[in-house]
C-alpha positions in Angstrom: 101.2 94.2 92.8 103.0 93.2 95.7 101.6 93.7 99.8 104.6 96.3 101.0 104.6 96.1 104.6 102.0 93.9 104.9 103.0 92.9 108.2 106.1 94.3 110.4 107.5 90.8 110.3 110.6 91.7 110.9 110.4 94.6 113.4 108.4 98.0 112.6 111.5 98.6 110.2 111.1 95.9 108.5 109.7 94.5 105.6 107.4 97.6 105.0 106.6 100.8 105.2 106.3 101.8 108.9 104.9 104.8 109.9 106.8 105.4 112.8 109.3 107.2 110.0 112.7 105.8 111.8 115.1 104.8 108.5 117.6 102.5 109.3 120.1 104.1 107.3 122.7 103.7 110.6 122.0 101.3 113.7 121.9 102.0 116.6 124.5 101.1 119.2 124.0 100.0 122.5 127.1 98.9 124.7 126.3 95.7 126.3 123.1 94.6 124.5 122.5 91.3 122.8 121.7 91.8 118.8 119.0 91.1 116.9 118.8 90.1 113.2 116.0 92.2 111.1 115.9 92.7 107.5 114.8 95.6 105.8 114.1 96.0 102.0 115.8 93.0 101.6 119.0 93.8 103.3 120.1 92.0 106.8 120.8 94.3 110.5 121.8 93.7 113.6 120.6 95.9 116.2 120.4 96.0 120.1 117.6 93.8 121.7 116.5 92.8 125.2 114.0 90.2 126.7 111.4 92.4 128.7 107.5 91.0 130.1 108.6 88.0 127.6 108.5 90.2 124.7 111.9 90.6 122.5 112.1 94.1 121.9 114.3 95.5 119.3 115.6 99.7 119.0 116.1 100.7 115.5 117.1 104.2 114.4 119.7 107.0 114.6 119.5 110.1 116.5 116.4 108.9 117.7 116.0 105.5 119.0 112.7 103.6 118.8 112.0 100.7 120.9 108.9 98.1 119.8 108.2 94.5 119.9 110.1 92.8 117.4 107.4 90.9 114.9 104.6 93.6 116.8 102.2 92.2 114.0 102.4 88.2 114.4 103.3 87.7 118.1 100.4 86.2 119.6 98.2 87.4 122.4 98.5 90.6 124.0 101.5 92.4 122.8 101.9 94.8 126.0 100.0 93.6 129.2 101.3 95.7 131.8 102.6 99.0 129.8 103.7 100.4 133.6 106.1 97.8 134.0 106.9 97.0 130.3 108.0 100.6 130.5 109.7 100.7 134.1 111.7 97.8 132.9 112.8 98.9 129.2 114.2 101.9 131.1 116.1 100.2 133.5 117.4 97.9 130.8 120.8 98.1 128.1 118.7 99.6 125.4 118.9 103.4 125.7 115.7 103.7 123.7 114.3 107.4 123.4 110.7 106.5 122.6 108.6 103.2 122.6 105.7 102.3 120.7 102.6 99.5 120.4 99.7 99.3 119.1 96.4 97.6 120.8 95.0 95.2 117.6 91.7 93.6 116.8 89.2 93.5 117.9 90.6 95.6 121.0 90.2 99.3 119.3 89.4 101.2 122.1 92.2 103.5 123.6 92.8 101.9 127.1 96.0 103.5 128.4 96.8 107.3 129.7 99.7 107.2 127.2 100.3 109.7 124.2 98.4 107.8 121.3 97.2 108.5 118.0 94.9 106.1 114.9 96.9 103.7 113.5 94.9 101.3 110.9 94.6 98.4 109.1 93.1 97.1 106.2 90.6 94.6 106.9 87.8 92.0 105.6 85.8 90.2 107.8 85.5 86.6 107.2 82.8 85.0 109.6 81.0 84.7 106.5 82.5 84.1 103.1 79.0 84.7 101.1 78.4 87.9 103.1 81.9 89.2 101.8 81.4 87.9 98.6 77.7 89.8 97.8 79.0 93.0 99.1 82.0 93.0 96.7 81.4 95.5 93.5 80.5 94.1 90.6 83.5 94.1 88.7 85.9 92.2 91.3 83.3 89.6 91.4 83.5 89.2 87.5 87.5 89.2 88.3 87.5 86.1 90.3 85.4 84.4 87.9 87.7 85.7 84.8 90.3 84.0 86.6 89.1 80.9 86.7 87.7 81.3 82.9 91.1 81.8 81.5 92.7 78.3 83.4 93.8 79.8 86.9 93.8 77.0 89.7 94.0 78.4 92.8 94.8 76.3 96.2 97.2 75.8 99.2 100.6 74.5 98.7 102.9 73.1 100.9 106.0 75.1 101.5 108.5 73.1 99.6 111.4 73.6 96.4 108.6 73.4 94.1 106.9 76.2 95.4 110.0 78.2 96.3 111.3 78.0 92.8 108.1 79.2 91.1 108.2 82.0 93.6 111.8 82.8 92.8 111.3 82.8 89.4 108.1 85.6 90.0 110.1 87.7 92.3 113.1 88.1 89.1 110.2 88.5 87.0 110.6 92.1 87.1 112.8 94.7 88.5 110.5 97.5 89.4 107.2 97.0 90.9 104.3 99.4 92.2 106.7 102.5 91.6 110.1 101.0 93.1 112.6 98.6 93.1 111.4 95.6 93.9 114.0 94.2 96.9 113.5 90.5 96.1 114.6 91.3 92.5 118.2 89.3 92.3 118.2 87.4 95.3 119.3 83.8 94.9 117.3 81.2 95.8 118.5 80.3 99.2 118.1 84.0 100.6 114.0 83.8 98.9 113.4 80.4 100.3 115.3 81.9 104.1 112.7 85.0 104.3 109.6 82.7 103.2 110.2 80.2 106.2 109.3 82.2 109.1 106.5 80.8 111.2 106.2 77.9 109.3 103.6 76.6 112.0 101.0 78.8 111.7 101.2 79.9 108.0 99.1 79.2 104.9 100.5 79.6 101.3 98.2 79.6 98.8 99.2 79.2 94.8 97.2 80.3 91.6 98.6 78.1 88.9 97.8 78.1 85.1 98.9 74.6 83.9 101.8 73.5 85.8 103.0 77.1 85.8 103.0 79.3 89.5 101.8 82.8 88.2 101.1 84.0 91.7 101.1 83.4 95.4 99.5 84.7 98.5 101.7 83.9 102.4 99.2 84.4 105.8 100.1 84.2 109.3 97.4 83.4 111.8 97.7 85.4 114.7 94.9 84.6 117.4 91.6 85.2 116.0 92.7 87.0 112.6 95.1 86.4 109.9 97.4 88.7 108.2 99.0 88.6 104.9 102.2 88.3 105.1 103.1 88.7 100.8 100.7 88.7 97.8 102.7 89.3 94.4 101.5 87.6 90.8 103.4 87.6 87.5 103.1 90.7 85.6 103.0 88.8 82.0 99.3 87.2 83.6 97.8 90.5 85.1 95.1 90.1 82.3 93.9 86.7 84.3 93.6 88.5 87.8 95.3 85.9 90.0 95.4 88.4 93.2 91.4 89.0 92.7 91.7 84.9 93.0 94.1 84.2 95.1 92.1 87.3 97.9 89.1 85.0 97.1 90.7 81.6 98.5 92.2 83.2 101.6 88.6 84.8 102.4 87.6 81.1 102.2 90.5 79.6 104.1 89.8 81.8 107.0 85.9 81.3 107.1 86.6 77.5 106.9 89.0 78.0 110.1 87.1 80.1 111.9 88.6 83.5 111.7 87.2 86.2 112.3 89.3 88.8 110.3 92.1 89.3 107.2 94.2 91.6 107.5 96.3 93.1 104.3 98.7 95.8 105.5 97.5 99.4 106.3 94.6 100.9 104.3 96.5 104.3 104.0 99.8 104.7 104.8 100.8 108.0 106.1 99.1 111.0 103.3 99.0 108.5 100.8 95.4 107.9 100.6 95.5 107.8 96.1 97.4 104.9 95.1 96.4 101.7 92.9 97.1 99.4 95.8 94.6 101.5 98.1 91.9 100.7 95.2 92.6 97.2 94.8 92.0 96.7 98.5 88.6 98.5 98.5 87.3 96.9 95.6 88.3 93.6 96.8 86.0 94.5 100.0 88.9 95.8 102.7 87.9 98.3 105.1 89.7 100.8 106.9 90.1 99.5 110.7 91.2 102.4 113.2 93.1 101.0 116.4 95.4 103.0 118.8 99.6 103.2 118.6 101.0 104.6 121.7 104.3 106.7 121.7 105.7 107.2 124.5 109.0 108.9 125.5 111.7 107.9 127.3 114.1 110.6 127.2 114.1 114.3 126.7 115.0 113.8 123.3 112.1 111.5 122.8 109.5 113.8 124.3 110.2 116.2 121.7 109.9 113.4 119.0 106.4 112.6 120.4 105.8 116.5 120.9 106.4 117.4 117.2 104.6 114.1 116.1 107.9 113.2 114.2 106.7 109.6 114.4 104.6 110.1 111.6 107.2 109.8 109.0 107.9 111.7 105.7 104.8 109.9 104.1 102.9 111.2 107.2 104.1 114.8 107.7 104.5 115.9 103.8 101.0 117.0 102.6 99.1 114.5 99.7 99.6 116.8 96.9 103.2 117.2 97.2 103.6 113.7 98.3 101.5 112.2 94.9 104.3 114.7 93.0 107.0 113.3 94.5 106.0 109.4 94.0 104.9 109.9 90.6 108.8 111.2 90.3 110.2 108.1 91.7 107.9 105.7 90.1 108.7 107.7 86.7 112.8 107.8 88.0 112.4 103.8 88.7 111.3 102.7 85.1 114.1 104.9 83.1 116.8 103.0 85.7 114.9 99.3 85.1 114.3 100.5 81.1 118.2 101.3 80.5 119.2 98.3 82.8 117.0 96.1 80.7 118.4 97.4 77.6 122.0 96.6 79.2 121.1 93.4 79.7 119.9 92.7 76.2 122.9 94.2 74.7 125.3 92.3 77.4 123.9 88.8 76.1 124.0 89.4 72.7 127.5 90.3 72.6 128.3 87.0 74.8 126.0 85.3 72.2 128.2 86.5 69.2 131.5 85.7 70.8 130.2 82.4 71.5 129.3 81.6 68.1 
């Protein structure tokens, strides 16, 4: 199981499933305007930026253009202070943005601003105390941890180094589909894994579960203030029977308490009408709770006031209604393993011609 979209590190596009719904299938273009890098599934863009209130803001999208803070998730104190003059000035800038959005965080969850708004959430544990999280967890994640730890797992933080980026290389081409898609990391050389794992460095924590000498799994967080958020959980396949995520969610708990935070944060509890799916049960049974905070739309143009209006923000996983949507993963998840199957089978057939014109 991997965290998809943990956090937005890389813009709201990026690295996850947003719910703003903007798909960056083109860029857009804004004469003038200095670019930004921002990766999404895996794949590198450049799109129009400006420095406004000390924020970098980035526009992503097509024929609607959606303004945020770039790295909304991990920047660190308030994200908007003034949203009058953040506003007056991302109007008068380059950007040509149709709509803006932010989102007030932890522990600030009361709507404060006379801006269009709707719940966003988050999935979240508090960590104040470690034994208080760890008696409320159900029974059977409990016995998890400990089955980990029965069957050889060593969990612990790692330093960021080729030791660990290798063994997380080597998990990421593990496997070519994961959690119903393809998995983006799948193929990427080692340079480009250990390039997207080094982002703030400074105020990150990896921690590795580890059977023998062997790296079966690895949990990333960012502290941000007062919280920290997972930035990437994934563990090999071939060792789901030893439950290194039960372990390695066991650790960070720890971590945190030991620093003083006050919550963890693991990507949105739903996303969209997608409340049934195996990653929305791992997180409740490993003792996240749904956290409801405010995200403010706001338009900018005409254009963007009927966005707003129409509540297009909410994306295809948030406008389509949960039974069609559950159809419709179910086909992609079932559409993903025939592709990895017959690509797999390629593979095998590939190397054992190359073997017997070797030999």
């Amino acid at each position: 199981m991997v965290a998809p979209n943990a956090v937005r590190i890389y813009g709201r596009a990026g690295n996850a499933v947003g719910s703003c719904g903007i798909l960056l299938s083109a860029m857009t273009t804004c004469e003038n305007a200095k670019l930004e890098e921002i990766r999404v599934a895996g794949k590198t863009f450049h799109v129009p930026s400006a420095e406004i209130c000390g924020r970098t803001v980035v526009v992503t999208g097509n024929w609607i253009r959606t303004a945020e803070v770039k790295d909304e998730a991990v920047v660190e104190g308030v994200v908007v202070e003034d949203p009058g003059s953040f506003i007056t000035k991302l109007k008068e800038s380059k950007l040509q943005a149709d709509v803006f959005t932010f989102a007030q965080r932890l522990p600030d969850t009361a709507p404060k601003y006379d801006y269009h708004w709707e719940w966003d959430n988050c999935a979240a544990i508090s960590t104040a105390c470690f034994n208080e999280w760890w008696e409320n967890l159900p029974q059977v994640s409990r016995k998890n941890v400990r089955r980990s730890a029965r069957r050889g797992v060593v969990v612990k933080i790692v330093p960021f180094d080729d030791d660990l980026v290798k063994g997380i290389h080597r998990i990421y081409n593990s496997i070519r589909v994961r959690d119903g898609r393809l998995f983006w990391h799948y193929g990427q050389d080692i340079d480009r894994v250990r390039q997207d794992l080094a982002t703030y460095l400074d105020r990150s924590d990896f921690i590795g579960a580890y059977l023998g000498e062997e790296l079966i799994g690895f949990l990333k967080m960012v502290y941000v203030d007062q919280v920290a958020t997972i930035f990437h959980i994934i563990s090999m396949d071939d060792h789901y029977d030893k439950r290194p995520q039960n372990a390695l969610i066991a650790k960070a708990a720890e971590v945190c308490e030991q620093k003083g935070i006050s919550h963890l944060i693991y990507g949105k509890f739903i996303y969209g009408n997608k409340r049934r799916s195996s990653l929305v049960e791992f997180k409740r049974r490993n003792g996240f709770q749904q956290i409801n905070f405010p995200r403010y739309h706001i338009s900018l143009t005409p254009l963007g006031d009927l966005f707003v209006r129409l509540r297009l923000y909410r994306g295809f996983a948030g406008l389509v209604p949960e039974p069609i949507l559950h159809v419709i993963l179910n086909c992609r998840a079932w559409y993903y393993k025939a592709i990895s199957t017959n690509r797999t089978l390629q593979d095998r057939n590939s190397a054992g011609v190359a073997q017997r014109q070797s030999s």
